[in-house]
C-alpha positions in Angstrom: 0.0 0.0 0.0 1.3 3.8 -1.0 0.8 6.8 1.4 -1.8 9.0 1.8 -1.8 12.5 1.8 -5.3 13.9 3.5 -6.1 17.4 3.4 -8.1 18.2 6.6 -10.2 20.8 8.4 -8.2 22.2 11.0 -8.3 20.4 14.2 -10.1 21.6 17.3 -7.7 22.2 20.2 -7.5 19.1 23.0 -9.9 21.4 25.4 -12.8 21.6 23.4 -12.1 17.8 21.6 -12.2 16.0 25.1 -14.7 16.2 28.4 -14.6 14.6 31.4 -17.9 12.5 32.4 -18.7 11.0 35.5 -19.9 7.5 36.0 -21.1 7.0 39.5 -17.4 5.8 41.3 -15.8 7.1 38.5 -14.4 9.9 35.8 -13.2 9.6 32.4 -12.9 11.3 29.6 -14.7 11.3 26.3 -15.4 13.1 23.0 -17.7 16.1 22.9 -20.4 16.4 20.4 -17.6 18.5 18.4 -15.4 15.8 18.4 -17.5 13.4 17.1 -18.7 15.8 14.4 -14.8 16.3 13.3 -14.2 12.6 13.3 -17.5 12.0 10.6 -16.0 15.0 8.5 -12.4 13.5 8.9 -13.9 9.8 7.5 -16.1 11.7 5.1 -12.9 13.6 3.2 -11.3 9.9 3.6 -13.6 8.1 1.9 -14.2 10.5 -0.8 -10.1 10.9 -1.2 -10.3 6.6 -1.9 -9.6 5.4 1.4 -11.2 2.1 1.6 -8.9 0.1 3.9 -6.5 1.4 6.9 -3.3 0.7 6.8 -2.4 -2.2 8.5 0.7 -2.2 10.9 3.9 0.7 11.5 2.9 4.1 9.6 4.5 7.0 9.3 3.2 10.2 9.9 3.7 13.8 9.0 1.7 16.9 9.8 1.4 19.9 8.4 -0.5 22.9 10.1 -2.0 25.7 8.6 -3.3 28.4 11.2 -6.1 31.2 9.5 -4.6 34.1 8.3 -5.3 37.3 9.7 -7.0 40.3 8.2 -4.1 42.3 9.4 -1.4 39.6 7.7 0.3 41.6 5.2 0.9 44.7 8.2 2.2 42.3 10.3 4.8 41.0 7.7 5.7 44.3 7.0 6.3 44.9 10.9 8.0 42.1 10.8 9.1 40.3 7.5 10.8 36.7 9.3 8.3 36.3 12.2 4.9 37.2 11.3 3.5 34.3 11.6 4.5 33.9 15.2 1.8 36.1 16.2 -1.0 34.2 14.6 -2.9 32.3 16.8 -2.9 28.6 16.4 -3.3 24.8 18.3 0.1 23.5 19.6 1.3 20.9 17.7 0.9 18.6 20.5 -2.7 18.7 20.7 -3.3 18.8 16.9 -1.8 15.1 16.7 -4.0 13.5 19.8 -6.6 15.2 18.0 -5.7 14.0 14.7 -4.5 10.3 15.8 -8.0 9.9 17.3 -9.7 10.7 14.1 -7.8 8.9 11.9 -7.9 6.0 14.4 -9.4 3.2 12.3 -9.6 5.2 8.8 -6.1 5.7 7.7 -4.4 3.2 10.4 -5.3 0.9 12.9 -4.2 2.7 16.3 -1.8 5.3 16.6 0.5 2.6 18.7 1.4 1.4 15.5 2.9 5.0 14.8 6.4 4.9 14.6 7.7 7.7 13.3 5.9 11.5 13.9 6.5 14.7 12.4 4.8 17.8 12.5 5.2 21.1 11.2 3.6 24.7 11.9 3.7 26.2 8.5 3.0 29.8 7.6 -0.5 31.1 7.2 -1.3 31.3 3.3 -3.9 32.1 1.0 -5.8 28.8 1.5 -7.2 28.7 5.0 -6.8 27.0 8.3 -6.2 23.4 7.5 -3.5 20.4 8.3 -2.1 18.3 5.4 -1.2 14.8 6.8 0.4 12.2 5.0 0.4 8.6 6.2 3.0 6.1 5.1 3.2 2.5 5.7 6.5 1.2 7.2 8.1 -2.0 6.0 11.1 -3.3 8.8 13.9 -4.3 6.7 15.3 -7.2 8.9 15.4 -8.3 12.5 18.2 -6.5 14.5 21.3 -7.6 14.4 22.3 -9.7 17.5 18.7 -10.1 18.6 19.0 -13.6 18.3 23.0 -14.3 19.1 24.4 -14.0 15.8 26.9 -11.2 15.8 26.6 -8.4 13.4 28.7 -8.5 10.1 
C-alpha cells in the first residue's frame, strides 16, 4: 500500500475535543459532540479521497499545520518580514496530533500505537485557510536487529 496524503479541516484544540464525564465511582474522559462531528468530516474527506482500507501495521506520519490568516497579515509582515507568523494564533502541535491520531484512528491506520515515526510542522498562514495536510505512510522493517538472536553483526 502507497501513502496517503489527506487534506483536513483544522483540528479543534484538545480542550474543546475532550470532556470529562462521571460515571457513579468514576471519571473519564470522552469526546464532545464536536469531536465526534470532526471525526464523521475526517472519515467523510477519507472516503471520498479513496480510502477504503486502513493501513495495516507501523505508519509513518507527517503533519502539516495551517493556522487562519489574519486580516491584518500583510501589516504584520511588513512589521516584521521573518516572524509574522508567530503572532498568529494557532493549536500546539501537541494537541493537533492527539486530536488527529484519534480521528484517523481506524480510517487511515489501525491505532496510533502502531505510529512509529511522527513529524509535525507549523507552516506559515497562506492564501488557503486553516487546515492540516497529513500524510500517512506505511512502514516496512527491513530485517530483524542484528544480534537479537546471538548472531553477531557483520
Amino acid at each position: 500500500m502507497s501513502s496517503i496524503t489527506l487534506v483536513l479541516p483544522y483540528p479543534l484544540s484538545a480542550n474543546r475535543y475532550w470532556k470529562a464525564i462521571t460515571i457513579p465511582g468514576r471519571t473519564m474522559m470522552a469526546p464532545t459532540k464536536e469531536a465526534t462531528a470532526y471525526k464523521r468530516e475526517v472519515a467523510f474527506i477519507a472516503r471520498h479521497a479513496g480510502i477504503g482500507d486502513v493501513i495495516r501495521g507501523r505508519v509513518a506520519v507527517s503533519i502539516r499545520l495551517y493556522p487562519a490568516r489574519p486580516a491584518d497579515w500583510a501589516k504584520r509582515a511588513r512589521k516584521d518580514p521573518l516572524h509574522w507568523d508567530d503572532t498568529v494564533r494557532c493549536i500546539d502541535l501537541d494537541n493537533a496530533r492527539k486530536v488527529l491520531y484519534d480521528a484517523l484512528k481506524g480510517i487511515a491506520f489501525e491505532d496510533d500505537k502502531w505510529i512509529r515515526r511522527d513529524e509535525a510542522e507549523r507552516c506559515e498562514p497562506d492564501e488557503h485557510g486553516a487546515r492540516v495536510v497529513v500524510t500517512i505512510e506505511p512502514l516496512q522493517r527491513a530485517a530483524i536487529a542484528p544480534g537479537l538472536f546471538g548472531e553477531v553483526a557483520a
